[in-house]
DRENMARRO-274310 format. One record per residue (C-alpha): residue in three letters; residue number from 1; x, y, z. Coordinates in pm, 1 decimal. Layout:
REM residues N
ala/NUM/X/Y/Z
...
//
This chain:
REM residues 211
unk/1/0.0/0.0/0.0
unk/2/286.7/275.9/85.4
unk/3/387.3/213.0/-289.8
unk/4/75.4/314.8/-457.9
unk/5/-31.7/569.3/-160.7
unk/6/227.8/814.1/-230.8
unk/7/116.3/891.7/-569.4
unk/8/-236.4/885.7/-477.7
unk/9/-163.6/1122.8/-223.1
unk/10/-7.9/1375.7/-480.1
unk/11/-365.6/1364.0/-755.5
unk/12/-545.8/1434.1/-426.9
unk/13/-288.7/1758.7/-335.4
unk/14/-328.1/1808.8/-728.0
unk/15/-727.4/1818.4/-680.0
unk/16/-641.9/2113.4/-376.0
unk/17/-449.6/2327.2/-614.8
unk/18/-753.3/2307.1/-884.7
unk/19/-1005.8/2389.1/-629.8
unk/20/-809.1/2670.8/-551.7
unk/21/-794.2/2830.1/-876.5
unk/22/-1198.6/2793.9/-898.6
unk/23/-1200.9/3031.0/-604.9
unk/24/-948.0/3243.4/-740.4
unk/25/-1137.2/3294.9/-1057.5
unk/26/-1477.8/3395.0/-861.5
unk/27/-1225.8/3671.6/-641.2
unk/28/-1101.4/3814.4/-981.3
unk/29/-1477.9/3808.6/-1079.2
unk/30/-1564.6/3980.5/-804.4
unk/31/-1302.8/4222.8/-835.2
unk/32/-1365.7/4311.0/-1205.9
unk/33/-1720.2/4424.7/-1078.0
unk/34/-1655.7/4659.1/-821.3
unk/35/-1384.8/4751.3/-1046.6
unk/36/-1602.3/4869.7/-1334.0
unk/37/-1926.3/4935.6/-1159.0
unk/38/-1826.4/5127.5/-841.6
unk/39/-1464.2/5242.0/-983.7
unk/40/-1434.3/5580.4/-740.5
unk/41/-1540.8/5364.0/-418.8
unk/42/-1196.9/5315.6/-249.3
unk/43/-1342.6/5076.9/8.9
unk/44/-1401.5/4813.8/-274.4
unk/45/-1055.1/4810.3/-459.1
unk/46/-826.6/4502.0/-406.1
unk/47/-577.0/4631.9/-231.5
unk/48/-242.6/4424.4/-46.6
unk/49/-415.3/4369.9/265.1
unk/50/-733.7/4235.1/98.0
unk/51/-507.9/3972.9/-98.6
unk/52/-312.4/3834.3/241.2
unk/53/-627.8/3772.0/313.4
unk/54/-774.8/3624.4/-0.6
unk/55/-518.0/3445.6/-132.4
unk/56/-514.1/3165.6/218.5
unk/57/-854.0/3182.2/262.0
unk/58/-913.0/3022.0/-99.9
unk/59/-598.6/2761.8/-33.7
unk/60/-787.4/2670.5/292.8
unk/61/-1140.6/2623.8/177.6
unk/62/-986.9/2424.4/-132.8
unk/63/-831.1/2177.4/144.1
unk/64/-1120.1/2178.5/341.0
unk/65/-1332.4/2069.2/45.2
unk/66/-1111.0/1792.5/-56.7
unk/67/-1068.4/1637.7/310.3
unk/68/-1333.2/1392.9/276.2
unk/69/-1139.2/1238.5/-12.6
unk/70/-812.0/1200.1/156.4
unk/71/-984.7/1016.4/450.5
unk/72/-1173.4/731.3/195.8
unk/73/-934.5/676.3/-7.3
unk/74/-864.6/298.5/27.1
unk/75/-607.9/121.7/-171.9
unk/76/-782.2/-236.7/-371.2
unk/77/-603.7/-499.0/-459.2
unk/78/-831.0/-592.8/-770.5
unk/79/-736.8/-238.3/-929.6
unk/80/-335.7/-178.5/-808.9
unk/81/-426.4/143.7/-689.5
unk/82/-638.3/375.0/-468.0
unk/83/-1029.3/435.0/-488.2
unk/84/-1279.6/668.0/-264.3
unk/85/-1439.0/395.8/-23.7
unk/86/-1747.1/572.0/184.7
unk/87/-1883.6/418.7/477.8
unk/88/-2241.8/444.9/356.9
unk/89/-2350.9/521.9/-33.6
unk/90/-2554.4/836.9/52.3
unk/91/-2200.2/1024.3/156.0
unk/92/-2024.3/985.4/-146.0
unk/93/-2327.5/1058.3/-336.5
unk/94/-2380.7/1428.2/-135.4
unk/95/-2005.8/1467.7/-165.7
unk/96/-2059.9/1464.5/-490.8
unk/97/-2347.1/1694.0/-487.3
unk/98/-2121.7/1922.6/-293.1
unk/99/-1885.3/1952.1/-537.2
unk/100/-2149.3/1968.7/-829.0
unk/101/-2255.2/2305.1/-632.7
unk/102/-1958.2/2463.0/-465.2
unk/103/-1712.9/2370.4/-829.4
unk/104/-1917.9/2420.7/-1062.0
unk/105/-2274.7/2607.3/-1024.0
unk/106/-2205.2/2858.5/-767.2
unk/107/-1920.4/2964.4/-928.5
unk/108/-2035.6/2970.4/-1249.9
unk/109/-2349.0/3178.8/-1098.8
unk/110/-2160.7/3427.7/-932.1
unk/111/-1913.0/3495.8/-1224.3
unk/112/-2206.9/3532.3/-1470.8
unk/113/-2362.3/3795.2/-1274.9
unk/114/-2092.4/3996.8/-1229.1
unk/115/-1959.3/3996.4/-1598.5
unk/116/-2291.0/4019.3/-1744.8
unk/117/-2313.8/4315.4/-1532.9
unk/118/-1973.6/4386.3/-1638.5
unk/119/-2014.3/4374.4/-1992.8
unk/120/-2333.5/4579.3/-2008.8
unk/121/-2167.5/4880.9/-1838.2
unk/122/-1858.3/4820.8/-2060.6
unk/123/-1979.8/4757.1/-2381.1
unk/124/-2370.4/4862.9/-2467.7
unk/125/-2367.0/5136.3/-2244.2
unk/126/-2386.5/5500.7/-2441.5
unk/127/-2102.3/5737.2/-2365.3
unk/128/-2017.6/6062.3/-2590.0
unk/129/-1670.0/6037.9/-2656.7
unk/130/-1620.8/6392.7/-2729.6
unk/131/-1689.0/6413.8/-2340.1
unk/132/-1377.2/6220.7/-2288.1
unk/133/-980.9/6288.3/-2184.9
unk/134/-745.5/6051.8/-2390.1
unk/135/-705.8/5950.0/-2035.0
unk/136/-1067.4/5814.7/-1987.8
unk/137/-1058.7/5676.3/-2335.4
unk/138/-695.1/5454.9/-2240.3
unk/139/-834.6/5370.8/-1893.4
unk/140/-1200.8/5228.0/-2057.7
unk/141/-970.4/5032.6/-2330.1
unk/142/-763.4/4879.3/-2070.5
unk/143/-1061.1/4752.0/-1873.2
unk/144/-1255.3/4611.5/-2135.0
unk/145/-895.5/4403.1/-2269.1
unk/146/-869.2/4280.2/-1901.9
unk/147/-1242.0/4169.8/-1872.4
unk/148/-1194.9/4003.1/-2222.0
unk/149/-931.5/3812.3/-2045.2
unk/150/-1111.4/3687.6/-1729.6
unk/151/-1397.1/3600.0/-1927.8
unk/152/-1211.8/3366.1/-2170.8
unk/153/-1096.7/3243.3/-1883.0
unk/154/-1388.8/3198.3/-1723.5
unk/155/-1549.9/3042.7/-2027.7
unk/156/-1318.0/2770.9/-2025.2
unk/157/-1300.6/2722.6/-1650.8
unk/158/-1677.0/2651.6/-1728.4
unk/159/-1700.8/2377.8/-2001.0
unk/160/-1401.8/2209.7/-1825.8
unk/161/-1522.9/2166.0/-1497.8
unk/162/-1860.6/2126.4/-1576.9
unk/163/-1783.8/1826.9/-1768.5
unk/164/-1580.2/1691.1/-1497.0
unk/165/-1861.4/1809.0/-1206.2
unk/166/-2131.0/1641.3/-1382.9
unk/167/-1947.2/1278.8/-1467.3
unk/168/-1825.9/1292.1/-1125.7
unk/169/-2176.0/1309.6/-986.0
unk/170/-2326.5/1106.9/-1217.8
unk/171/-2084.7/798.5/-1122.7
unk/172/-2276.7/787.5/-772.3
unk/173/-2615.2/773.0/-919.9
unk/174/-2491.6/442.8/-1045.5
unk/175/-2395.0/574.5/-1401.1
unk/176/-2083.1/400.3/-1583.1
unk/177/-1784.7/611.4/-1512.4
unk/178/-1559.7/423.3/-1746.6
unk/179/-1135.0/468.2/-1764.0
unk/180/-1188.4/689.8/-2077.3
unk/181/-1455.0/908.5/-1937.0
unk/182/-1210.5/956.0/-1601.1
unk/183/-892.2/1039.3/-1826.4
unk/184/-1082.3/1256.6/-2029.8
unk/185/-1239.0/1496.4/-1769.4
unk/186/-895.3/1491.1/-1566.5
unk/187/-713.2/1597.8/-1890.3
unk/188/-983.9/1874.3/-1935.2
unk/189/-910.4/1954.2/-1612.0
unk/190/-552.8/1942.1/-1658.6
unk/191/-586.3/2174.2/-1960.1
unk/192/-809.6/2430.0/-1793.9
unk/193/-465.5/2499.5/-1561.9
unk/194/-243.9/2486.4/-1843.6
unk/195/-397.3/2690.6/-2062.1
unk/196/-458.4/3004.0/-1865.2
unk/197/-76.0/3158.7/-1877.8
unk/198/-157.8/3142.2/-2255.1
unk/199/-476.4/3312.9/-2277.3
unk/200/-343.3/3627.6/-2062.4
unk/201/-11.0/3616.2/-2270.2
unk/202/-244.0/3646.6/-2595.3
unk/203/-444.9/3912.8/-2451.0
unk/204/-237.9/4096.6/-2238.4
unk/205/65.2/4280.0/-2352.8
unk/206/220.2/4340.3/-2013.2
unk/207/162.4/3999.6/-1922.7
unk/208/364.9/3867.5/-2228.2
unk/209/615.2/4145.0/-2210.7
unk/210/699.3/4031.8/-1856.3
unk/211/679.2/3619.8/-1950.4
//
């Protein structure tokens, strides 16, 4: 068992660094909307302070979430490696549920409604140019190529986990939850991560002048 635990061990850390960057995205969601909606209210900028704070408060809920699966996970001899064992069928069926909710809906909920806000304000609402500095005119550009950015992000945050939410939670209502399904919605999973860096490279130029 200590041979095959180890690497077990590390997907489930893997899982804590994914959750993570679900909670991360709804922050930066929330911060885009007080940015563009309330942009002369100090109290709601992101500021240093607001980030210590943030930043360990995501890594800790992430952990918290994924708990449960460090303390079920059984090693079987039939497979050669390590599966979620629950007690009773009902808890991995509302763990499940849980992370249905809190991974994918919620978040997905809560980032909508901010950048459909967002986009409204940004983009279909009138403004006479003539009334604007070259200032105001640089500062509205540069927030409508960072939303652009968050949203593609959040776009494909959404069709990856979604995929992998709803699999997951089907495979405790007894639904076939076959190798190739599992490697697929890991990879998507996998590819939501990777593909980020790229996306604000493409879009932003400080971002790929820095990189």
């Amino acid at each position: 068992m200590s041979q095959n635990w180890e690497p077990t061990m590390r997907r489930n850390f893997a899982w804590v660094g994914a959750s993570s960057s679900v909670f991360t995205l709804v922050f930066i969601a929330i911060e885009r909307y007080y940015a563009i909606i309330y942009p002369y209210d100090g109290k709601k900028k992101l500021t240093n302070t607001k980030l210590k704070v943030i930043i360990p408060f995501c890594w800790i809920l992430a952990f918290s979430l994924n708990v449960p699966i460090f303390l079920v996970m059984n090693f079987k001899n039939t497979l050669g490696d390590c599966e979620e064992d629950w007690p009773q069928e009902w808890m991995g069926k509302a763990n499940s549920m849980m992370w249905l909710v809190t991974m994918t809906f919620l978040p997905m909920t809560l980032m909508t409604a901010a950048y459909s806000r967002i986009v409204c304000t940004l983009w279909f609402t009138q403004i006479d140019d003539d009334q604007l500095s070259h200032r105001q005119k640089a500062v509205i550009k540069s927030r409508k190529r960072v939303t652009a950015m968050v949203i593609t992000v959040s776009i494909i945050f959404g069709i990856c986990w979604f995929t992998d939410s709803t699999f997951y939670f089907l495979h405790f209502i007894n639904s076939p939850y076959s190798d190739v399904v599992f490697a697929i919605t890991t990879i998507l999973i996998l590819f939501n991560s990777s593909v980020n860096p790229f996306v604000y490279a493409l879009v932003n130029q400080r971002f790929r002048q820095k990189i």
